[in-house]
BALOBA-1460 file (C-alpha; in Angstrom, 3 decimals):
// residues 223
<rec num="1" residu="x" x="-5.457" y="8.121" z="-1.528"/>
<rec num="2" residu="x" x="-1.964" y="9.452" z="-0.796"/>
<rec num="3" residu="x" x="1.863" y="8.770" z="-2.081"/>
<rec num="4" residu="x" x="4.766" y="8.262" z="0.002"/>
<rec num="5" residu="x" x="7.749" y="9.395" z="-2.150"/>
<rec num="6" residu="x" x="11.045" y="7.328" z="-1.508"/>
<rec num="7" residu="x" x="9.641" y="4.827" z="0.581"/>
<rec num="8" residu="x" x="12.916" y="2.525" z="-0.435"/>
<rec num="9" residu="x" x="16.079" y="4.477" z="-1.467"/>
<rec num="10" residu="x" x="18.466" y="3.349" z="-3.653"/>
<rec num="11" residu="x" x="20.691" y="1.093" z="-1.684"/>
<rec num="12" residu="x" x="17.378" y="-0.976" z="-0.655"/>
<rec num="13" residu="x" x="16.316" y="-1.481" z="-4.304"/>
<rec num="14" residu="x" x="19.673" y="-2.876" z="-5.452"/>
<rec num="15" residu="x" x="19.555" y="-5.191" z="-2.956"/>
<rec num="16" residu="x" x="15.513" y="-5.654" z="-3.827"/>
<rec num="17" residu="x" x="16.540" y="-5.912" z="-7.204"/>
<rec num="18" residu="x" x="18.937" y="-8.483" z="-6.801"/>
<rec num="19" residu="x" x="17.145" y="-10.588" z="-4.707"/>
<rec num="20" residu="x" x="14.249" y="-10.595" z="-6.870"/>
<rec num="21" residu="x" x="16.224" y="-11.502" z="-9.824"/>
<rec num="22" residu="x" x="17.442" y="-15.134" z="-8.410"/>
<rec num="23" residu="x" x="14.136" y="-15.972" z="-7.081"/>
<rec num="24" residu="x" x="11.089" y="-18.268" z="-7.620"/>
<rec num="25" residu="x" x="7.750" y="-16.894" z="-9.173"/>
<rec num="26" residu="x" x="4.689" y="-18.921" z="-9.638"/>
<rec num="27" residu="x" x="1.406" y="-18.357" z="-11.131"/>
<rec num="28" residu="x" x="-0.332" y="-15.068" z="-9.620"/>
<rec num="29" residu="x" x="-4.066" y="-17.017" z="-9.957"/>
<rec num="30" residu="x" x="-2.830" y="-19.710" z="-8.230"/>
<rec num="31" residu="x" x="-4.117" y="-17.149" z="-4.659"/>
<rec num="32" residu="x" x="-6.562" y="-15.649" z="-6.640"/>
<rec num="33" residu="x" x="-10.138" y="-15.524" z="-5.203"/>
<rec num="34" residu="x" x="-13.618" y="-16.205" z="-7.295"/>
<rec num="35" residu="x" x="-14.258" y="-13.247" z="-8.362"/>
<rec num="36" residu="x" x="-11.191" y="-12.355" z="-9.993"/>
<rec num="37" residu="x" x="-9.560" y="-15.684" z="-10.869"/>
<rec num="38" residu="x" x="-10.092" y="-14.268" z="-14.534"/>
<rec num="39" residu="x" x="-9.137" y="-11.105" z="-14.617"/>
<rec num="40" residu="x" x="-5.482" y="-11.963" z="-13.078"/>
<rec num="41" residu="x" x="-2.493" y="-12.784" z="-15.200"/>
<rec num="42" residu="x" x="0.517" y="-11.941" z="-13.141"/>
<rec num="43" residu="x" x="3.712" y="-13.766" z="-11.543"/>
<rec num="44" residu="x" x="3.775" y="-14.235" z="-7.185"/>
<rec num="45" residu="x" x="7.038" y="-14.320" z="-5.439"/>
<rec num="46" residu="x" x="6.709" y="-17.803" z="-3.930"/>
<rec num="47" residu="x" x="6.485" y="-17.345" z="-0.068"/>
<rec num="48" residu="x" x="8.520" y="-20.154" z="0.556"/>
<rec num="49" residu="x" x="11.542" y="-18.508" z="-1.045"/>
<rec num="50" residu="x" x="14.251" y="-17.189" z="1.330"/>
<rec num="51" residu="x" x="15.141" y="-14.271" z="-1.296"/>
<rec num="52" residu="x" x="11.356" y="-13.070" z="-1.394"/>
<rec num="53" residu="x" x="10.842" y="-13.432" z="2.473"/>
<rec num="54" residu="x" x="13.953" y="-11.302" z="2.475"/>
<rec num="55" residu="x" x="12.163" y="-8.344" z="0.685"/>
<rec num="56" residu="x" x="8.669" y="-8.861" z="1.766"/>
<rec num="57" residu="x" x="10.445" y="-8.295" z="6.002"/>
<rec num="58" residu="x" x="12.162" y="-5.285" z="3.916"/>
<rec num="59" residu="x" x="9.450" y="-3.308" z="2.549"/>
<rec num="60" residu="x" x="6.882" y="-4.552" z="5.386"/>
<rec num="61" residu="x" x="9.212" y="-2.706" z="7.886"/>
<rec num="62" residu="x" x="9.879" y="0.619" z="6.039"/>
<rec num="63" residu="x" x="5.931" y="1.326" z="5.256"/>
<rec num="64" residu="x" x="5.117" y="0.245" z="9.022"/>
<rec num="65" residu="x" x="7.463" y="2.577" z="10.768"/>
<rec num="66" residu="x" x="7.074" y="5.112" z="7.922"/>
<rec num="67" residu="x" x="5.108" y="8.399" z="9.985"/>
<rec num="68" residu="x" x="3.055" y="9.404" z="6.633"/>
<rec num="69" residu="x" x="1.995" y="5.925" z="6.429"/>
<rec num="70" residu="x" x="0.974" y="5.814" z="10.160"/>
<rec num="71" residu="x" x="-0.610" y="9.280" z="10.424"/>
<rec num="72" residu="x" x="-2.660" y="8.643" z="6.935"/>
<rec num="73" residu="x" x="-3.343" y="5.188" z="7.351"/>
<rec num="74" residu="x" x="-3.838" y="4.990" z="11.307"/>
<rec num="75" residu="x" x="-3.251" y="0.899" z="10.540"/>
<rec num="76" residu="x" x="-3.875" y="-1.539" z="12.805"/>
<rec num="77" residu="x" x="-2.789" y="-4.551" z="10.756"/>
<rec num="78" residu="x" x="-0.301" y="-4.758" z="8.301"/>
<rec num="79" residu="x" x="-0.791" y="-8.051" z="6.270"/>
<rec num="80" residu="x" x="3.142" y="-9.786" z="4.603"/>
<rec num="81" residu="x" x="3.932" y="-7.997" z="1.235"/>
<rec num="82" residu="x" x="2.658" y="-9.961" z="-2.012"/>
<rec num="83" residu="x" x="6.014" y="-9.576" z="-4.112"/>
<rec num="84" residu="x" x="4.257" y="-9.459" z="-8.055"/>
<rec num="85" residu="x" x="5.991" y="-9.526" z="-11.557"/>
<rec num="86" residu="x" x="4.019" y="-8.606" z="-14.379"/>
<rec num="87" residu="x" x="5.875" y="-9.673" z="-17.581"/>
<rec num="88" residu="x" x="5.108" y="-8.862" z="-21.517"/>
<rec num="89" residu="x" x="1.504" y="-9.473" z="-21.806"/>
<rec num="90" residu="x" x="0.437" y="-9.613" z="-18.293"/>
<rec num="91" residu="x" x="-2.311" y="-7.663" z="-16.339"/>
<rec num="92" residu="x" x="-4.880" y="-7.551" z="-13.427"/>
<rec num="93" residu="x" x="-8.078" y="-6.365" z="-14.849"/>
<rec num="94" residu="x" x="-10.925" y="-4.388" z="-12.316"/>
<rec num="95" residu="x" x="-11.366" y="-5.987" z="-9.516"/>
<rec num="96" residu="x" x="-10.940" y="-5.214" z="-5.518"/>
<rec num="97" residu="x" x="-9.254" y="-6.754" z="-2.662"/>
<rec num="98" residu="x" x="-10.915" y="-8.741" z="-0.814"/>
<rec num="99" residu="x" x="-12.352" y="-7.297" z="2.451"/>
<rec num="100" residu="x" x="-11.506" y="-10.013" z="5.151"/>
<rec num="101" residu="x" x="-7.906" y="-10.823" z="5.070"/>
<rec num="102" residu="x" x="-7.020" y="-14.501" z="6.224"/>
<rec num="103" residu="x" x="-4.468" y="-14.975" z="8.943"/>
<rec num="104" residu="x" x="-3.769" y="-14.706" z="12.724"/>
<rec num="105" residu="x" x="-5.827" y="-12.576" z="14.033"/>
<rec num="106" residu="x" x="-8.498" y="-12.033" z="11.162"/>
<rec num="107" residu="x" x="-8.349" y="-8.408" z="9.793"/>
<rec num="108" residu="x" x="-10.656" y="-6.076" z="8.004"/>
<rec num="109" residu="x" x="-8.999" y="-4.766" z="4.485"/>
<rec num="110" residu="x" x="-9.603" y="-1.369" z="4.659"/>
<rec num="111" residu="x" x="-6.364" y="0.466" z="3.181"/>
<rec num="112" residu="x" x="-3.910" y="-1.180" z="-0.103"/>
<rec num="113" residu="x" x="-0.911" y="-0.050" z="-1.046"/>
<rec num="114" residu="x" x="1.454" y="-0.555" z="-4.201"/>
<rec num="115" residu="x" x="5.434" y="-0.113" z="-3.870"/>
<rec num="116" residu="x" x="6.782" y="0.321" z="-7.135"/>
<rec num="117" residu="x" x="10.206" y="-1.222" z="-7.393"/>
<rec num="118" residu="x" x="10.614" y="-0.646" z="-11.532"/>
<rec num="119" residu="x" x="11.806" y="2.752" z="-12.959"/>
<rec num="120" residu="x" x="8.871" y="4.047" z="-15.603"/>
<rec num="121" residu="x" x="11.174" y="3.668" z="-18.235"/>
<rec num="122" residu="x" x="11.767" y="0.001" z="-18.088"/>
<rec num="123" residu="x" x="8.112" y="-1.005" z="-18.802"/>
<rec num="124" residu="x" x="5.191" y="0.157" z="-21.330"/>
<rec num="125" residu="x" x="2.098" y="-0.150" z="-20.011"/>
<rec num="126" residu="x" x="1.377" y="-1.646" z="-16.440"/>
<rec num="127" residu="x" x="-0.265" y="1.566" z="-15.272"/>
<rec num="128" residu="x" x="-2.278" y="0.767" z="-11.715"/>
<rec num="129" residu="x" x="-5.401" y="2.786" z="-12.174"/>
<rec num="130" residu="x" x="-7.570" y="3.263" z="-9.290"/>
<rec num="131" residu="x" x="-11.351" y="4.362" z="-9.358"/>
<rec num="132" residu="x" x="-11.572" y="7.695" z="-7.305"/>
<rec num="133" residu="x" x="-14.788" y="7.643" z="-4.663"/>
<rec num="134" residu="x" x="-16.231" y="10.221" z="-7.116"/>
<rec num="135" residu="x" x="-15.622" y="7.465" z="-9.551"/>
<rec num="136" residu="x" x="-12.837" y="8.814" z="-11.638"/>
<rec num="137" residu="x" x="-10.096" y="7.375" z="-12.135"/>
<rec num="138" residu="x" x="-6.419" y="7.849" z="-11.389"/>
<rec num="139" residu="x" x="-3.229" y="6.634" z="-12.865"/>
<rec num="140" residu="x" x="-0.014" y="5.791" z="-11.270"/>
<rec num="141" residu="x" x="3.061" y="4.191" z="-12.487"/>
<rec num="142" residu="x" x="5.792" y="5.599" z="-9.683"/>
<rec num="143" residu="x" x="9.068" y="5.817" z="-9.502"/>
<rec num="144" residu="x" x="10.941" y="2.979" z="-8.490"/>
<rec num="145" residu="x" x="10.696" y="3.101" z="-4.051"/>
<rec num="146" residu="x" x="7.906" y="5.165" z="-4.569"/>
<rec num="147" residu="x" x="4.308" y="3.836" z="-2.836"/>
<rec num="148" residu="x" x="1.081" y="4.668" z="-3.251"/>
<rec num="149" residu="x" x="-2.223" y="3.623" z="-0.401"/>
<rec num="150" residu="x" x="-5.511" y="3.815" z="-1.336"/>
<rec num="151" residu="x" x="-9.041" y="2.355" z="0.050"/>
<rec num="152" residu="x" x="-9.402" y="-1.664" z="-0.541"/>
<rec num="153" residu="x" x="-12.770" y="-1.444" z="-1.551"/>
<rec num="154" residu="x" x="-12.082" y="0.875" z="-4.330"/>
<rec num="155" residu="x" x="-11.980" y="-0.961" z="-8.130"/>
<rec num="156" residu="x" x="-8.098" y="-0.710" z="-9.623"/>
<rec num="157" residu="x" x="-6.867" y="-2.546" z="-11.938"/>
<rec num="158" residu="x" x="-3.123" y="-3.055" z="-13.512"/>
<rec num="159" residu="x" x="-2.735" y="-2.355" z="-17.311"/>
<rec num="160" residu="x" x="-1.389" y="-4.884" z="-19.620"/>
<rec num="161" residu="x" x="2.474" y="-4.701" z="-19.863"/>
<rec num="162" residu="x" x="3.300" y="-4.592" z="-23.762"/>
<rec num="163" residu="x" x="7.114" y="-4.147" z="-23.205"/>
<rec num="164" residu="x" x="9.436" y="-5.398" z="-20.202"/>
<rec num="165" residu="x" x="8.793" y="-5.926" z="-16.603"/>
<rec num="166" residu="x" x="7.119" y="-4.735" z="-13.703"/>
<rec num="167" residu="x" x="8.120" y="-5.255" z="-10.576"/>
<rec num="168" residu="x" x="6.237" y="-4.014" z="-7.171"/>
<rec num="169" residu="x" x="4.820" y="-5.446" z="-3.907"/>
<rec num="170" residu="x" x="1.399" y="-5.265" z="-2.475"/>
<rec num="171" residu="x" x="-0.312" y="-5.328" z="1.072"/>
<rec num="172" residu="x" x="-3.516" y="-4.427" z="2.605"/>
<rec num="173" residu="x" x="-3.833" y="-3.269" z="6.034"/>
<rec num="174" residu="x" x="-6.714" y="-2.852" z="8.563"/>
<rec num="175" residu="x" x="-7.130" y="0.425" z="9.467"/>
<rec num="176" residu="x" x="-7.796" y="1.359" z="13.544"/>
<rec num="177" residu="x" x="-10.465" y="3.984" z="11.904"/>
<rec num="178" residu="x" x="-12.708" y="2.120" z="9.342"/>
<rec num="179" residu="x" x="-14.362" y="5.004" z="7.345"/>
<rec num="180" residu="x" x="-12.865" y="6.312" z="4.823"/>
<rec num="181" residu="x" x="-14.021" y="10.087" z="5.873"/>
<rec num="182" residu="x" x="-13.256" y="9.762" z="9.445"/>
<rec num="183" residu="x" x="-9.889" y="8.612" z="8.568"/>
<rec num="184" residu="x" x="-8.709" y="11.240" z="6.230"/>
<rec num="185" residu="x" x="-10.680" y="13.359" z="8.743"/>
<rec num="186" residu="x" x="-8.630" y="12.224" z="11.452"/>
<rec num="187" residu="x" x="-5.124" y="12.495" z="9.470"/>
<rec num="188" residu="x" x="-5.723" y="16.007" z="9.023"/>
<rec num="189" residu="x" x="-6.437" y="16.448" z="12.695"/>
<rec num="190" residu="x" x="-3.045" y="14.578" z="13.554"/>
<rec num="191" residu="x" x="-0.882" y="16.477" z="11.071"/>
<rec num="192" residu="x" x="-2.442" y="20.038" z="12.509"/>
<rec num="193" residu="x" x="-1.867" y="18.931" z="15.956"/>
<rec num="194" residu="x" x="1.682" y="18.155" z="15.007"/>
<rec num="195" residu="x" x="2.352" y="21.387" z="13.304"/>
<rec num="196" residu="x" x="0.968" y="23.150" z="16.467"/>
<rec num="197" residu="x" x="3.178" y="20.947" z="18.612"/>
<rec num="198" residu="x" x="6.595" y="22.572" z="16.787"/>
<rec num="199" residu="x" x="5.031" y="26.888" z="16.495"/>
<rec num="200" residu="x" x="3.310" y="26.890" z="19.847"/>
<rec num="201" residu="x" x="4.537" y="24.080" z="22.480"/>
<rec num="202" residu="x" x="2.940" y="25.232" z="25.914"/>
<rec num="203" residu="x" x="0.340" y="27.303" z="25.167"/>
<rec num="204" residu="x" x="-3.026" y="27.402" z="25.213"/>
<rec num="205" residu="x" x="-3.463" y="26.269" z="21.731"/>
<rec num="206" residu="x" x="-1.183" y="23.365" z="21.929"/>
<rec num="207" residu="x" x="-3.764" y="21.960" z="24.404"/>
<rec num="208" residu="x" x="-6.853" y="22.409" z="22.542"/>
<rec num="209" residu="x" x="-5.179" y="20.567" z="19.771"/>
<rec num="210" residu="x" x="-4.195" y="17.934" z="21.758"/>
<rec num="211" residu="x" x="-7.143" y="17.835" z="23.478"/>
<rec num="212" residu="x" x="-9.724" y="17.196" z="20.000"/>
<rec num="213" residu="x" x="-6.627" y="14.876" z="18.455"/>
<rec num="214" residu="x" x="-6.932" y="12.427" z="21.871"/>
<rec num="215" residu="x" x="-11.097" y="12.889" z="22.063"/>
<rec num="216" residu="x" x="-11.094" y="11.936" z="17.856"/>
<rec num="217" residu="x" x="-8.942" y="8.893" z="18.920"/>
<rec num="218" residu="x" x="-11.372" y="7.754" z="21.927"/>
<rec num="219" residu="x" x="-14.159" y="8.285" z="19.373"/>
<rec num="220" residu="x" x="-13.097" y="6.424" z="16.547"/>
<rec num="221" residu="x" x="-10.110" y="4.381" z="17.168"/>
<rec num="222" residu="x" x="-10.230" y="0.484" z="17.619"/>
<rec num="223" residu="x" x="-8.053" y="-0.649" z="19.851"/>
């Protein structure tokens, strides 16, 4: 679980902002699977929408070429943005995303992530509260061009929004490394070997690095 501060600055959320305002939403269970058809009460940006196509190519671009994103996630697949308005009332109760993602090619879920586009002060509630692997469970509500990743099969919910709206977008990505521990594993590895890279380029060190980042890749990297 990791955040990626200023994802969007503040030029791309007015225009975000302002796109958002003029377009269509539709009922969120309308793509809502089985097992949480109930829980979900939530607005959809309707795909069909230029304006929301516009933002979904927006924020699917930044968190793709982002380096924190790549390094921590290692994705392979980046499913379109879900563009989501919670209003007064609204809320997505415990559930988890589903773990084969529709599309062409088929994907694994493996990694979600939440880009806030509301400031914390224009809401109550609408927390997104994600069950820890050691079961506890953590709170975010970001500011605005802030995102936050975290493992798909984890349980998360969004608290109910008692005043304003929330705004954000949702993906889920499969990973190239499908364990959770051999993934964060492997970031660490990558963000030593980088850090070697810049203090000692040429040496003996630099190599050995290099050499256990590339093997960890051959071992546990899909193609």
């Amino acid at each position: 679980m990791f955040i990626i501060p200023d994802l969007l600055d503040t030029a791309q959320l007015r225009e975000i902002r302002t796109l958002l305002a003029e377009a269509r939403f539709s009922d969120g269970r309308q793509t809502a699977g089985p097992g949480s058809r109930n829980v979900k009460n939530n607005l959809q940006g309707d795909p069909s929408d230029e304006r929301i196509q516009q933002v979904q190519r927006q924020v699917h671009e930044r968190l793709t070429g982002h380096p924190q994103y790549r390094i921590l996630a290692v994705p392979r697949i980046v499913r379109p943005m879900t563009i989501n308005r919670y209003d007064e009332g609204m809320f997505y109760g415990d559930h988890m995303d589903h773990p084969l993602l529709a599309g062409d090619p088929p994907a694994r879920g493996d990694v979600s992530t939440t880009v806030f586009f509301s400031a914390p002060d224009e809401y109550e509630g609408g927390e997104l509260v994600v069950n820890s692997q050691s079961g506890e469970p953590r709170t975010f509500k970001l500011p605005p061009g802030h995102a936050v990743c975290y493992p798909a099969g984890t349980l998360h919910r969004v608290n109910p929004v008692t005043r304003g709206s929330r705004l954000a977008a949702v993906t889920v990505a499969e990973s190239r490394i499908q364990d959770v521990t051999r993934r964060e594993l492997f970031s660490d590895v990558s963000q030593i070997t980088r850090w070697v890279q810049d203090v000692a380029a040429d040496t003996p060190q630099e190599r050995l690095a290099n050499k256990v980042y590339n093997n960890l890749m051959r071992l546990w990297c899909q193609p």
